[in-house]
C-alpha positions as CSV (number, residue, x, y, z in Angstrom):
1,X,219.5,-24.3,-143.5
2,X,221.8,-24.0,-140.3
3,X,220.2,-21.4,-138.1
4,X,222.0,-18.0,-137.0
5,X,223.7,-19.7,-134.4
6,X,225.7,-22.1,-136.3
7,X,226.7,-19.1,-139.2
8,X,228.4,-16.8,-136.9
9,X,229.9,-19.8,-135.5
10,X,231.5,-20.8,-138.7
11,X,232.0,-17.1,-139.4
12,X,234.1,-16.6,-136.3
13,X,236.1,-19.9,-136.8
14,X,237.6,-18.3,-140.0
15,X,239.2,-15.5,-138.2
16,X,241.7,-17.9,-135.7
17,X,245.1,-17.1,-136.0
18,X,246.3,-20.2,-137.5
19,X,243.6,-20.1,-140.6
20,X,244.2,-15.9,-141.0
21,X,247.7,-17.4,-141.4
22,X,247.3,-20.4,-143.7
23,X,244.4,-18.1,-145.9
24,X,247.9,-15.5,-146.0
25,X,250.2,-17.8,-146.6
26,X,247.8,-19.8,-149.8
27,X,247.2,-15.8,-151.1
28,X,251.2,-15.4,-151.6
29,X,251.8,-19.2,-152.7
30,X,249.4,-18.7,-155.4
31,X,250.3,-15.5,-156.7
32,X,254.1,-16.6,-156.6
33,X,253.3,-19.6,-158.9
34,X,250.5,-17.4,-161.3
35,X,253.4,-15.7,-162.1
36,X,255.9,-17.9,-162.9
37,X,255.8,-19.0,-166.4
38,X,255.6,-22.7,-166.7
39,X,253.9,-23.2,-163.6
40,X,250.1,-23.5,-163.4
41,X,247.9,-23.4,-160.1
42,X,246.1,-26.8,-161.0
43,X,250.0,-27.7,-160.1
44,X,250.4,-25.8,-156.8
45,X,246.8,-27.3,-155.5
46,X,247.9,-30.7,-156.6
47,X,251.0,-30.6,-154.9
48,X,249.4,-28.9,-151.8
49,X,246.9,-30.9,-151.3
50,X,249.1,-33.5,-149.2
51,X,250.9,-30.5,-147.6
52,X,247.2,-30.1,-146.0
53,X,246.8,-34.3,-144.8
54,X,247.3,-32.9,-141.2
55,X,245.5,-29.6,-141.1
56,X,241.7,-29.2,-139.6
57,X,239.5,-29.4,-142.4
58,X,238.2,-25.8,-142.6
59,X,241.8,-25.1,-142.3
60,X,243.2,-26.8,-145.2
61,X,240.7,-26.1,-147.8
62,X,240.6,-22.3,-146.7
63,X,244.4,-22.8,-148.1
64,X,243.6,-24.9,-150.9
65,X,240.9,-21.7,-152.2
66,X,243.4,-19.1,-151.1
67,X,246.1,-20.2,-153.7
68,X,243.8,-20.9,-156.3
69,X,242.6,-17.0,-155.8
70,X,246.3,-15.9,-155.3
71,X,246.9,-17.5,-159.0
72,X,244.1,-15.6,-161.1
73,X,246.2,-12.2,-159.4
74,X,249.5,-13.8,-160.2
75,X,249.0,-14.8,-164.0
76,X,248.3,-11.1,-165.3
77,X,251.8,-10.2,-164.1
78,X,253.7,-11.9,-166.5
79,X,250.6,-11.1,-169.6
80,X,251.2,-7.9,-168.8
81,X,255.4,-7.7,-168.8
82,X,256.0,-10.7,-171.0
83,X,253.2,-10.9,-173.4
84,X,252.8,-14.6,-171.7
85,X,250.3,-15.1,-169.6
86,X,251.4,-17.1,-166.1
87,X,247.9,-19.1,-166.1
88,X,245.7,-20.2,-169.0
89,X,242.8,-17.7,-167.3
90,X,245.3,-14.6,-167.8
91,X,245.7,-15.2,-171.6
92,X,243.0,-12.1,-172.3
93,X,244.6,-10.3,-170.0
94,X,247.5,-9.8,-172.3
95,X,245.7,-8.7,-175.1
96,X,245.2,-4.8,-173.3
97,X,248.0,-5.2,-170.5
98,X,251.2,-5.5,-172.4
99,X,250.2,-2.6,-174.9
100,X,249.7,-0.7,-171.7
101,X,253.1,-1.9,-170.1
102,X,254.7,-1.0,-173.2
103,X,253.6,2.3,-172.8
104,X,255.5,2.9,-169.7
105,X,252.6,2.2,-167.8
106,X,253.3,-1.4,-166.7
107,X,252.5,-1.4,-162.4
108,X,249.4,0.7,-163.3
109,X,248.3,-2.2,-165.8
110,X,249.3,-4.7,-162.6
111,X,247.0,-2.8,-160.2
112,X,244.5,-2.7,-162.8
113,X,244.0,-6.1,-163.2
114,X,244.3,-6.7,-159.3
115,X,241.6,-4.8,-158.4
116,X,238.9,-5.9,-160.9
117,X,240.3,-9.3,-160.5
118,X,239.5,-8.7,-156.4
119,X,236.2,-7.1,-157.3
120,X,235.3,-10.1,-159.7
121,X,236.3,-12.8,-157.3
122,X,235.1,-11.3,-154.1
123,X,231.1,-10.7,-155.9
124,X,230.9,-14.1,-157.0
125,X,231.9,-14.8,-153.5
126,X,228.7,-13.5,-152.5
127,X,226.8,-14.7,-154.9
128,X,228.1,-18.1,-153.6
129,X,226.9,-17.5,-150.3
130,X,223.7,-16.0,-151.2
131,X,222.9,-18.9,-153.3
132,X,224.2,-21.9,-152.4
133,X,221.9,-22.8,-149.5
134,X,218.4,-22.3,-150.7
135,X,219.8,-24.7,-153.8
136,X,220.9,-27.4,-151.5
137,X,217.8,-27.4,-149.6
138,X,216.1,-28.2,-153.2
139,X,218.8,-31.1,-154.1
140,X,217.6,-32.4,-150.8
141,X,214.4,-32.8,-152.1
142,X,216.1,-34.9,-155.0
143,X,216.4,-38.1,-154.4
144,X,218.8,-41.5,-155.8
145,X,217.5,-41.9,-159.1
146,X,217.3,-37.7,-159.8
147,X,220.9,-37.7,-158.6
148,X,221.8,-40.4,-160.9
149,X,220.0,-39.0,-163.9
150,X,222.1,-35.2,-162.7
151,X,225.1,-36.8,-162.4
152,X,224.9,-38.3,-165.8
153,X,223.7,-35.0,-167.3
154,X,226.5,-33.2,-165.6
155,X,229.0,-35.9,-167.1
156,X,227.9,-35.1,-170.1
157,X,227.9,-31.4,-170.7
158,X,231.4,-31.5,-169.2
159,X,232.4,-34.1,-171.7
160,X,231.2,-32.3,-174.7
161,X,232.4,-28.7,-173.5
162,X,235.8,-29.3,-172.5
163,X,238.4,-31.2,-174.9
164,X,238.6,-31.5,-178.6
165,X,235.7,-33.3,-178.8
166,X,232.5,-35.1,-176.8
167,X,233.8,-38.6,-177.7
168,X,237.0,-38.0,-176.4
169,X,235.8,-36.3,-173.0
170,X,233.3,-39.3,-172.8
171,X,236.6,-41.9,-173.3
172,X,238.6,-39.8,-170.5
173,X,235.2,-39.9,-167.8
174,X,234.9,-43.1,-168.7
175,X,238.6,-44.0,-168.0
176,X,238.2,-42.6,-165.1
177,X,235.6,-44.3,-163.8
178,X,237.9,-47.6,-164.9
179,X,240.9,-46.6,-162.7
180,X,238.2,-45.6,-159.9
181,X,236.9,-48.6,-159.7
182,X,240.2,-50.4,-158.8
183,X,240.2,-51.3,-155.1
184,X,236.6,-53.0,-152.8
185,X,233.5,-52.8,-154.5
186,X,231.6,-49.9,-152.4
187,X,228.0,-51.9,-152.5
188,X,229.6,-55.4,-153.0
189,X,233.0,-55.5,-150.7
190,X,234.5,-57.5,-152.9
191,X,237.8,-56.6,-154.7
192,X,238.0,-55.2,-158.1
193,X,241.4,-55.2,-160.3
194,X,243.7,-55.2,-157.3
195,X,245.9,-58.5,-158.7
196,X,246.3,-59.5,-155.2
197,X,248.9,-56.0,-154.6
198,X,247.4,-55.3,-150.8
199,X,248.5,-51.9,-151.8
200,X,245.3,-51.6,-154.5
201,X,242.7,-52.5,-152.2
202,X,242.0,-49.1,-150.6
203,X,242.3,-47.7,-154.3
204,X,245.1,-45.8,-156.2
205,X,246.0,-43.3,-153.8
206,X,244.0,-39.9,-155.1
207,X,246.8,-37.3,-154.0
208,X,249.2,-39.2,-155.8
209,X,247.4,-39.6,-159.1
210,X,246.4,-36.0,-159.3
211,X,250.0,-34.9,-158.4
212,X,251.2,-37.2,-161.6
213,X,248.4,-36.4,-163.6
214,X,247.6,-32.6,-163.4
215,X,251.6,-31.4,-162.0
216,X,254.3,-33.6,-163.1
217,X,252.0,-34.4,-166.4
218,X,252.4,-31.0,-167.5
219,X,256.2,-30.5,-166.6
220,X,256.8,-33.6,-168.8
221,X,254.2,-31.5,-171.7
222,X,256.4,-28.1,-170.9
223,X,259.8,-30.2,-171.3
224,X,259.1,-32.3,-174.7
225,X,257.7,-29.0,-175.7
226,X,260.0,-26.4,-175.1
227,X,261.7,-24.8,-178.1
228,X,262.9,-21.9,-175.8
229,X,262.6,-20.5,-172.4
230,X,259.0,-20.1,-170.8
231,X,259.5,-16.6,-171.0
232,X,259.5,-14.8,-174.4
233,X,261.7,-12.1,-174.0
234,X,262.9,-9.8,-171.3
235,X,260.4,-7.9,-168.6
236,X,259.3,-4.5,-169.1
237,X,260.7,-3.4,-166.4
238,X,258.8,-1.1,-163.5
239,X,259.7,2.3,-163.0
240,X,258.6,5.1,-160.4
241,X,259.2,8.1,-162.2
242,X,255.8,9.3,-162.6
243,X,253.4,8.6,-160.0
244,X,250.6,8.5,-162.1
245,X,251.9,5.7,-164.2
246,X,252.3,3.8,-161.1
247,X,248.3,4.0,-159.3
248,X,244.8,3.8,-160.0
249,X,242.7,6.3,-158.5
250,X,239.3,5.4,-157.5
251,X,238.4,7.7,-160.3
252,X,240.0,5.1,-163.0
253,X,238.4,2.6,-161.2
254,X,234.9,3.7,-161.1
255,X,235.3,4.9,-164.5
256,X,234.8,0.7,-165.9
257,X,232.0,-0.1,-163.6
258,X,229.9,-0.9,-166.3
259,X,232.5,-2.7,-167.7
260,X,233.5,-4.5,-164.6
261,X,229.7,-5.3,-163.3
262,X,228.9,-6.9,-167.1
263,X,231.7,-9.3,-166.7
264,X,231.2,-9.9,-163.4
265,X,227.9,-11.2,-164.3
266,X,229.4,-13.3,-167.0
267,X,232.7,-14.6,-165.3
268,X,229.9,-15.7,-162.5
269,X,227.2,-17.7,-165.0
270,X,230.0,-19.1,-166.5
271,X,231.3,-20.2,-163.8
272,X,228.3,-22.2,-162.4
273,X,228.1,-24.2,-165.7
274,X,229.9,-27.3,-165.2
275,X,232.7,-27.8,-168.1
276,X,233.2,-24.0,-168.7
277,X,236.4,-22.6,-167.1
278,X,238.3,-19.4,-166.6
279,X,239.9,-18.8,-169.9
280,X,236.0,-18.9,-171.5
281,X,234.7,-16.2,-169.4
282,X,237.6,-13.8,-170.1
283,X,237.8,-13.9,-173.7
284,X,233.7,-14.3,-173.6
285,X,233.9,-11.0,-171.5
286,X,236.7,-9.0,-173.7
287,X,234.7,-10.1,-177.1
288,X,231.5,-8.6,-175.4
289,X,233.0,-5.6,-173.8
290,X,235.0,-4.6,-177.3
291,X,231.9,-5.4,-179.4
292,X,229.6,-2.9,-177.3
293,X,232.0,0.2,-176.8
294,X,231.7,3.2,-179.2
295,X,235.6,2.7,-180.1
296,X,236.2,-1.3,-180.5
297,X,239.7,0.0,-182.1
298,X,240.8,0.9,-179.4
299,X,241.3,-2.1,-177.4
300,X,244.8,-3.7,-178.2
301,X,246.8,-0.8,-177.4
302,X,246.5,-0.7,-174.0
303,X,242.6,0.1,-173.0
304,X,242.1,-0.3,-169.2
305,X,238.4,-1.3,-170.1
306,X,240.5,-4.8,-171.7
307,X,242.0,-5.6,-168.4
308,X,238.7,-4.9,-166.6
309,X,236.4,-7.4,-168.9
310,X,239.3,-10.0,-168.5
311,X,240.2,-10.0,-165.2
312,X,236.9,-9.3,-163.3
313,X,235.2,-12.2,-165.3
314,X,238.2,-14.7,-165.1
315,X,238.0,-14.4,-161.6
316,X,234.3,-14.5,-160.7
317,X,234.3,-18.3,-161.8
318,X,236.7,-18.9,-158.9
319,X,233.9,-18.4,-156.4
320,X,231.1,-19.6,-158.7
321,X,232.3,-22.7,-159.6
322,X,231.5,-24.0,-156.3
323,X,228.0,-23.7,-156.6
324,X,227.8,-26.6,-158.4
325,X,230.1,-28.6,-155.6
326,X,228.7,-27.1,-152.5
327,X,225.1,-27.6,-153.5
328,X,225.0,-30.9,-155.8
329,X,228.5,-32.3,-154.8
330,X,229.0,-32.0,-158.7
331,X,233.0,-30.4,-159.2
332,X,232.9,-28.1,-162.3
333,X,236.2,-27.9,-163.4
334,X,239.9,-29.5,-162.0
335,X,240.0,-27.0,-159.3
336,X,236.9,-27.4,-157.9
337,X,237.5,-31.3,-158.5
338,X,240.7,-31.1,-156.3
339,X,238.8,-29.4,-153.7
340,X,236.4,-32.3,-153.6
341,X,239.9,-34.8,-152.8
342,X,240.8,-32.5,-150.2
343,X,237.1,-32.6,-148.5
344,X,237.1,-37.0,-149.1
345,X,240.7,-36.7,-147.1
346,X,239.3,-35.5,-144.4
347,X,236.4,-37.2,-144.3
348,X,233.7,-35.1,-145.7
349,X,231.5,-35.8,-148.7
350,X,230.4,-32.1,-150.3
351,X,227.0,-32.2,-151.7
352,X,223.5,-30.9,-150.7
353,X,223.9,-32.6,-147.2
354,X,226.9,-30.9,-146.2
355,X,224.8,-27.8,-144.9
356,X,222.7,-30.1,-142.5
357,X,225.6,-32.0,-141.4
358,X,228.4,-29.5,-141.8
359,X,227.1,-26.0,-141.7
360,X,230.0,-24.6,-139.6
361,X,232.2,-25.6,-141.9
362,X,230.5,-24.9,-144.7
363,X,230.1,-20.9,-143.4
364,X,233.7,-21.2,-141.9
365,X,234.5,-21.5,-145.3
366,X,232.7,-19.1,-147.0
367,X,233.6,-16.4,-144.0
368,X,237.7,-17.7,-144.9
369,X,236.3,-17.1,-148.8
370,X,235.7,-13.5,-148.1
371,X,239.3,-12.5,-145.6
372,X,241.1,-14.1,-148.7
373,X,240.2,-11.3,-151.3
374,X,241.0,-9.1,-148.7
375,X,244.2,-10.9,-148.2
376,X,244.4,-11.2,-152.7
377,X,244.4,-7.3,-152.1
378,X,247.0,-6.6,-149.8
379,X,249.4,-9.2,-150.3
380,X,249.1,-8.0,-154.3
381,X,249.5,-4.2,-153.6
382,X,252.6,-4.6,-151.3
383,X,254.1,-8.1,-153.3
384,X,253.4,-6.9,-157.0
385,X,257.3,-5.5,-157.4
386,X,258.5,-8.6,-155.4
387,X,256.5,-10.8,-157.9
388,X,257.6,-8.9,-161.1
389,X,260.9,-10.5,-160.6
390,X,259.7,-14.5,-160.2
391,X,259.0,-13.4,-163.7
392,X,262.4,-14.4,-165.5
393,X,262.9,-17.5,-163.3
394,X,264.5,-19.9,-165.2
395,X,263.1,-23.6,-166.2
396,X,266.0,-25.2,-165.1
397,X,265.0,-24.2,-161.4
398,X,261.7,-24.3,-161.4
399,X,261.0,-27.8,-162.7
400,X,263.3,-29.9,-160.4
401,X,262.2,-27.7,-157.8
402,X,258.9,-28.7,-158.6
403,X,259.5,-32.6,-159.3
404,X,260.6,-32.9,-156.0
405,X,258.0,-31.4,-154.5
406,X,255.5,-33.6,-155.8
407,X,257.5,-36.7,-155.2
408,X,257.6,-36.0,-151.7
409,X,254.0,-35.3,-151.1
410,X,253.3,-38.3,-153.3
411,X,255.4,-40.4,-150.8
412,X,254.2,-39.1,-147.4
413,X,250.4,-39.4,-148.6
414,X,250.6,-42.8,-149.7
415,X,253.1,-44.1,-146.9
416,X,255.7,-45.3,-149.1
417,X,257.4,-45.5,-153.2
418,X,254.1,-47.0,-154.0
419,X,252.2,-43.3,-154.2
420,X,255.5,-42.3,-156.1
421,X,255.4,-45.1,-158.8
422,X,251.6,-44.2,-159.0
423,X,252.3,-40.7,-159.2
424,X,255.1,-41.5,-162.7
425,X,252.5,-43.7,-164.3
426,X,249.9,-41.4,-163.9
427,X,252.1,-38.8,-165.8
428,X,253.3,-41.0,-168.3
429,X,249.1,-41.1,-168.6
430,X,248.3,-37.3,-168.2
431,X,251.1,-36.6,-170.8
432,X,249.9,-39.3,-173.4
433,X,246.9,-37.4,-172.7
434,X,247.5,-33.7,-173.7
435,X,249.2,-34.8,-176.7
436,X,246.5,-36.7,-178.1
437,X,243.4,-34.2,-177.1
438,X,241.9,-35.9,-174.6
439,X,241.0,-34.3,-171.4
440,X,241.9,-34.2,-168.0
441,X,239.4,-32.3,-166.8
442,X,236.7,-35.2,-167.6
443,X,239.3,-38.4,-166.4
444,X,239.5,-36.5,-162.8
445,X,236.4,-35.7,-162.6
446,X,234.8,-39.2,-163.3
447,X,237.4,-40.2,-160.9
448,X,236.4,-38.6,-158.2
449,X,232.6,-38.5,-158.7
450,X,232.5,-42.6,-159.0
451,X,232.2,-43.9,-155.7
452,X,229.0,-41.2,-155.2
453,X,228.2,-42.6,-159.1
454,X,228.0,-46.1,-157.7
455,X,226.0,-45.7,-154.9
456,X,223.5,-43.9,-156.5
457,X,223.0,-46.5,-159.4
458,X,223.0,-49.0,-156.4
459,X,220.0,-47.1,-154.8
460,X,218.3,-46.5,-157.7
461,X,218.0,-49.9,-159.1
462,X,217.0,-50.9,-155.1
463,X,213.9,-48.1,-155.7
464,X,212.8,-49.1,-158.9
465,X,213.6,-52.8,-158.4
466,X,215.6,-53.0,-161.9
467,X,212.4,-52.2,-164.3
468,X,213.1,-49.6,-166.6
469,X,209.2,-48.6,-166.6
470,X,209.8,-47.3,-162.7
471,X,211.7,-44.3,-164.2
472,X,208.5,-42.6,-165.3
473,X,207.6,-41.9,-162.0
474,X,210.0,-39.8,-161.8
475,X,209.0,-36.7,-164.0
476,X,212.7,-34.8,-162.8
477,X,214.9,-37.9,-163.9
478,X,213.2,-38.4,-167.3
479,X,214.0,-34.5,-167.7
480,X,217.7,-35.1,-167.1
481,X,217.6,-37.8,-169.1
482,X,216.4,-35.8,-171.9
483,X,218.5,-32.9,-171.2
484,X,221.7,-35.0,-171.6
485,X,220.6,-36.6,-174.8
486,X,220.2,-33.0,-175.8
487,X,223.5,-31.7,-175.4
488,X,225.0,-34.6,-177.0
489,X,222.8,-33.8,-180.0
490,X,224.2,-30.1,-179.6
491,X,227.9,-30.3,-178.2
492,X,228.5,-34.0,-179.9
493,X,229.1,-32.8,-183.7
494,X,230.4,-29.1,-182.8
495,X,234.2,-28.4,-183.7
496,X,235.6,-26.3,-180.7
497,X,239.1,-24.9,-179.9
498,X,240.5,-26.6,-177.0
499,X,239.6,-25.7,-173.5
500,X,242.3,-24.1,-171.3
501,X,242.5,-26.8,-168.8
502,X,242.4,-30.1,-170.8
């Protein structure tokens, strides 16, 4: 564990100028796009990612986690004045919001749901910090062929939990780990699937692929799809009349503590799980909440306990699900996933050894983690208004705006058309995807996990020299194994409703 020294090091480097900027500037972007209908975060990291090829590591990602908290603030403004919700995590949000917009209540709903979404986010923040390096300190003690065996585990419970199905999740890791492996063998050198193109043998570019996959993937989904505008009617509009419709006390606040500490907990277990995402823990959290009050009938028409349960757990997996990356260099979902490309662009491989070799950065980060729920809560209280009125922004503006966007990070990243043509066939792929039920969650993740896949199998089969009989001296791995086997036995043959990010 990095000693005092290095923390308030990495503590202090989060507070420059420039990063207080960028963490400002990723707070606004993300709540902007949250709420927009027809716009997703997974779209604004994907396309921001290249935006960050020439910014200092701590720098970038602080940016990257600051949009993807400004979205989980930005999606309950249009569930709560359209009855849409701007992100998949919103969608429970709705359910108690727009009754209480509909009421005439509508910016008291908004600041609802921004402070318990800040409260949510900014405990599992700490809980992240608390947490995450007494774990890595026991992966360290793992070693190649545990890894492999985790790794494998981790494949699978992501496979069977997000999707339609575990077979399908399994066919999109595994297609992953196919287009991965285009480029130079990592233990071998030699090239794999390159066709003699000079352009494959550093791999398909990884901005590029996520751009197409994750952001212009979707557009193409929201296009072939759309029977009618993104929005379903007009806004509620906000009025000032009576000041009490318009704030939350401290009073109001306090009065869901229960509420808000429950799903806290919740938002932040589900949010170390690999495979279980935002939308889970706030419906998981609403259900729970409305089953234990004395009055369940009266969530639905506009109970501030429904915005708390929704929005504090939806955004307590925002911080949580990087336990799994900062201590076993295992991504969780697409976002944490995206973080990982941003990390391997500049050079950094997250896992249990980035708090020997990288503790700054790694506390830099947490210490830019904590200024940018601070940052959720003021740009939110002073931008809320200003955000209501992205709201009714029509489709025909924001997808071109968007499409070129992502062709020109796609171009500058790669150096040339080549990104871009990489970037149309991966949406042609990412399209093909959503429409037949296979996810993208699983195809991203197995892409970006392989290399660290590879060389693990390599150095396992060096340790137990190939013999399959070696494995039982290792009493963790056989575990694993079993474990895996296991959820494949339970998540395998068990009909689910699709996850939000597929």
């Amino acid at each position: 564990m990095p000693d005092l020294n290095i923390i308030i090091a990495g503590l202090l480097d989060a507070v420059t100028l420039t990063n207080l900027l960028y963490i400002f500037a990723g707070v606004a972007v993300g709540q902007i796009v949250g709420a927009i209908p027809g716009l997703t975060i997974l779209m604004a990291l994907a396309i921001a990612i290249p935006l960050t090829y020439s910014l200092d590591t701590l720098t970038a990602v602080a940016f990257l986690i600051s949009v993807n908290k400004g979205g989980t603030v930005g999606g309950a403004i249009p569930s709560i004045l359209l009855n849409t919700p701007g992100t998949p995590e919103s969608a429970a949000t709705a359910l108690d919001g727009y009754p209480m917009a509909k009421k005439g209540k509508p910016m008291k709903a908004m600041k609802y749901a921004l402070y318990y979404s800040v409260f949510g986010d900014l405990s599992s923040d700490i809980v992240l910090i608390t947490v995450a390096a007494p774990l890595a300190l026991i992966a360290l003690q793992l070693g190649p062929v545990e890894i492999l065996a985790l790794m494998i585990l981790a494949f699978t419970v992501i496979s069977g939990l997000v999707g339609d199905s575990m077979v399908k999740g399994l066919i999109a890791a595994a297609l992953g780990f196919l287009v991965a492996s285009v480029g130079i063998d990592p233990t071998q050198g030699t090239p794999r699937f390159t066709f003699g193109m000079l352009d494959l043998y550093d791999g398909l570019p990884l901005s590029a692929l996520t751009i197409g996959l994750l952001a212009v993937g979707e557009i193409f989904a929201q296009i072939a799809g759309a029977t009618k505008d993104a929005s379903t009617g007009t806004p509620i509009q906000i009025n000032s009349d009576n000041p009490e419709d318009n704030t939350v006390t401290l009073k109001e606040f306090l009065a869901n503590k229960g509420v808000a500490i429950r799903a806290f907990v919740l938002g932040t277990v589900i949010g170390a799980i690999p495979g279980l995402g935002s939308a889970t823990a706030g419906f998981l959290s609403y259900s729970v909440t409305k089953q234990a009050a004395k009055d369940p009938e009266a969530f639905g028409t506009g109970d501030p306990r429904g915005i708390a349960a929704a929005e504090t757990a939806n955004s307590a997996v925002v911080g949580a699900n990087l336990i799994p990356l900062l201590t076993l260099g295992i991504p969780g979902n697409i976002s944490a996933a995206l973080l990982v490309s941003a990390f391997i662009i500049h050079g950094i491989q997250p896992g249990p050894l980035l708090f020997e070799q990288q503790g700054r950065l790694v506390y830099g980060l947490f210490g830019a983690m904590l200024i940018a729920n601070f940052a959720n809560l003021f740009v939110g209280q002073f931008g809320m208004r200003l955000w209501a009125f992205a709201v009714g922004a029509p489709n025909s503006i924001i997808f071109p705006s968007a499409l070129l966007l992502c062709m020109t990070g796609s171009y500058i990243t790669s150096g040339g058309f080549f990104g871009v043509f990489v970037m149309l066939i991966a949406a042609v792929v990412g399209y093909l995807m959503r429409a037949f039920g296979y996810s993208i969650v699983a195809f991203v993740i197995g892409y970006v996990l392989t290399p660290q896949l590879e060389r693990s199998l390599s150095h396992a089969l060096l340790i137990t020299d190939g013999e399959i009989m070696a494995f039982l001296h290792h009493p963790i791995a056989i575990a694993l194994v079993i474990l895996s086997m296991v959820s494949v036995f339970y998540l395998g043959p068990k009909k689910r409703k699709p996850a939000s990010t597929k």
